[in-house]
C-alpha positions as CSV (number, residue, x, y, z in Angstrom):
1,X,101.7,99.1,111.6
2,X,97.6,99.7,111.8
3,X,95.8,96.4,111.3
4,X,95.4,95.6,107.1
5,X,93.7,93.9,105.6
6,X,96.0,93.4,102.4
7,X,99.3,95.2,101.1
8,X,97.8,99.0,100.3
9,X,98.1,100.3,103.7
10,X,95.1,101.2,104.1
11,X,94.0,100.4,108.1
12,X,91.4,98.0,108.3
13,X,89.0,100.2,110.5
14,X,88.6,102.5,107.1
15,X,88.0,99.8,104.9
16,X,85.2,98.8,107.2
17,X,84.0,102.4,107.6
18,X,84.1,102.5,103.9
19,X,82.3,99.4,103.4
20,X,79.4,100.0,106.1
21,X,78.9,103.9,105.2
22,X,79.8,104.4,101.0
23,X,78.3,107.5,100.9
24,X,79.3,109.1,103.7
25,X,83.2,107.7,102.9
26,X,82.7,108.8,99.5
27,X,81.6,113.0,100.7
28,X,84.7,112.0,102.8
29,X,87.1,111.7,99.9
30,X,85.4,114.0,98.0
31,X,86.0,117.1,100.9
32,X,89.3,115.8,101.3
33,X,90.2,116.4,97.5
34,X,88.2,119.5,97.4
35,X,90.6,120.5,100.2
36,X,93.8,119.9,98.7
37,X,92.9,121.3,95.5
38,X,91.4,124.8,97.0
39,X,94.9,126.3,97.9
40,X,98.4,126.8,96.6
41,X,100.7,123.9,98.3
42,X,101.9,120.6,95.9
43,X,101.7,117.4,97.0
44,X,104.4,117.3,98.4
45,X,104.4,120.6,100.6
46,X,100.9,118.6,102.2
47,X,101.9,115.4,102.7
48,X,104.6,117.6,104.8
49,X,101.9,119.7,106.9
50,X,99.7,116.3,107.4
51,X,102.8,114.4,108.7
52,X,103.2,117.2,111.1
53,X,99.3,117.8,112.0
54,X,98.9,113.7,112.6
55,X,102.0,113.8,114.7
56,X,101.6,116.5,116.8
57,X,97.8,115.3,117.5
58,X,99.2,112.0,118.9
59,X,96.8,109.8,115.9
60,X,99.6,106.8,115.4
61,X,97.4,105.3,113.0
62,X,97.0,108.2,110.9
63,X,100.7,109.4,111.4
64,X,101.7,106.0,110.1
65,X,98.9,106.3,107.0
66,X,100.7,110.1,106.0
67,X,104.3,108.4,106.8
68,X,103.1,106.0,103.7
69,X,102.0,109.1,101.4
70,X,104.8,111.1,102.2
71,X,106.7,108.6,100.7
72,X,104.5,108.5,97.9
73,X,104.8,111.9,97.7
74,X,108.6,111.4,97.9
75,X,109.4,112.4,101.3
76,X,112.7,110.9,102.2
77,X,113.1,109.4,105.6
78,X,115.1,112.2,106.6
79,X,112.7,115.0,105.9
80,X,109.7,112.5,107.7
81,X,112.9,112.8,111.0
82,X,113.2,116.3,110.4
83,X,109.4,116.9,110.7
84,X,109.4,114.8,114.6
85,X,112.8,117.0,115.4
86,X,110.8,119.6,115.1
87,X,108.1,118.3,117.6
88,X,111.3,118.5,120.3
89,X,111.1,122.4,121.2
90,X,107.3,122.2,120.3
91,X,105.3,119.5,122.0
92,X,108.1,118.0,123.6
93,X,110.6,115.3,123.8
94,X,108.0,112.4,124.9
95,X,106.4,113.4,121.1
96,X,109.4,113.5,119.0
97,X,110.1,110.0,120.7
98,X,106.7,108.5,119.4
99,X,107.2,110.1,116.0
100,X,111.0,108.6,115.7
101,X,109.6,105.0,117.0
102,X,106.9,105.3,114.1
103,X,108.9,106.6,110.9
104,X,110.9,103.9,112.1
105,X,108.9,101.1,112.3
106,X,107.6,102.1,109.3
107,X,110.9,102.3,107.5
108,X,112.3,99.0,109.1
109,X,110.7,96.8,106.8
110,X,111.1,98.6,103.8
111,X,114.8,98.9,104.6
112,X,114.7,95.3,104.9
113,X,113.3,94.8,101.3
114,X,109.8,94.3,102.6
115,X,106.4,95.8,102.1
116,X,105.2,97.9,105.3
């Protein structure tokens, strides 16, 4: 997983984005809801599309970050593999590989009874 800082997740490098630039991080959040709320998909149907749009772009950090909200969005580990399947006839199978490794490296600990 991304360098933390504590148990929320969130990768360190944010934290210190968020801590050296407040304003800008906060227009950040603030575009980001404004985003999610302008159209017609759930939570749930998003966390979905950003799983796929962070794993097809190759960001590990920020495919591991929606990984997290997917669950929280309650995204089973089997939809999360159905979404890197679907890299396969896409992007290829070098892709799908990276996204399997990650869901689960990701899912490892919690499977294990542990905090990611």
């Amino acid at each position: 997983m991304a360098n933390t800082n504590d148990n929320t997740g969130t990768p360190a490098a944010f934290k210190q984005f968020n801590t050296r630039f407040p304003q800008i991080a906060e227009r950040y959040e603030a575009l980001g809801n404004a985003v999610h709320d302008h159209g017609p998909l759930n939570d749930r149907e998003r966390a979905l599309v950003k799983l796929a749009i962070s794993g097809t772009a190759g960001l590990g950090s920020a495919f591991k970050t929606h990984i997290r909200k997917g669950r929280e969005a309650g995204i089973t580990r089997a939809e999360m593999e159905h979404v890197a399947l679907l890299f396969l006839p896409t992007i290829g199978l070098p892709a799908m590989i990276r996204a399997m490794r990650l869901i689960e490296r990701m899912y490892t600990p919690i499977d294990a009874g542990a905090k990611p």
